[in-house]
C-alpha positions in Angstrom: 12.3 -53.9 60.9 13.5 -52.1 58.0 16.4 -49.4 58.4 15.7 -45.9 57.4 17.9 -44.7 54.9 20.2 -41.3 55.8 19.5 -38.8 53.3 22.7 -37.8 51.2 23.7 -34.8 49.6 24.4 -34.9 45.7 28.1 -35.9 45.3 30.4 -34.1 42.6 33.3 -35.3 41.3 36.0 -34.1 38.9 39.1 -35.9 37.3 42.4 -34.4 37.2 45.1 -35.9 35.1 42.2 -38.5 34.5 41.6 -39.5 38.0 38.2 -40.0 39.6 37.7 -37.4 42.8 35.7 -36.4 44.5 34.3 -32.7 45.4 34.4 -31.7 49.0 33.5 -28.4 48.9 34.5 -26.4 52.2 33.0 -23.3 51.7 30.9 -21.4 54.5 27.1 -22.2 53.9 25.3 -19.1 54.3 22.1 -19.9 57.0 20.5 -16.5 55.7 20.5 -17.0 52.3 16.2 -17.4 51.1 14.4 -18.6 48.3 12.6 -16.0 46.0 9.2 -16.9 48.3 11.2 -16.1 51.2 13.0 -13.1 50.0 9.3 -11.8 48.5 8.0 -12.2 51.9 10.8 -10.4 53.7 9.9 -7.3 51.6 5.9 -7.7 51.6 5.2 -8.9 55.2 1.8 -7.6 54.6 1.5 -9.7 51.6 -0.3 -8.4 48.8 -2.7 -5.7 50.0 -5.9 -6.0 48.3 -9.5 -4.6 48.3 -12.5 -6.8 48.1 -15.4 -5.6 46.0 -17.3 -8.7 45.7 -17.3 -11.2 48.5 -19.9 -13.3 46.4 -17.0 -14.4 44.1 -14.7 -15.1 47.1 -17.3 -17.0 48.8 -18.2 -19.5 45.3 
């Protein structure tokens, strides 16, 4: 049976002096942070409010 392969996140690297390294980035990651969707959706909960005025074209 065939091993599933671990998913890896993209690797950066940057050469000081002409060296090969590698990025490790440290930084806090931010669990809040949304994609435009998500943000959209925080501020419309409703979604977009509309008014049907002909439920023959919704129904086609």
């Amino acid at each position: 049976m065939k091993e599933k392969k671990k998913k890896r996140s993209p690797k950066a690297y940057y050469y000081p002096n002409g060296v090969k390294t590698e990025f490790q980035y440290t930084g806090p990651k931010d669990p809040n942070r949304l994609t435009k969707a998500g943000m959209w959706l925080k501020e419309h909960p409703e979604g977009i409010v509309t008014e049907i005025l002909d439920m023959r074209a919704v129904m086609k």
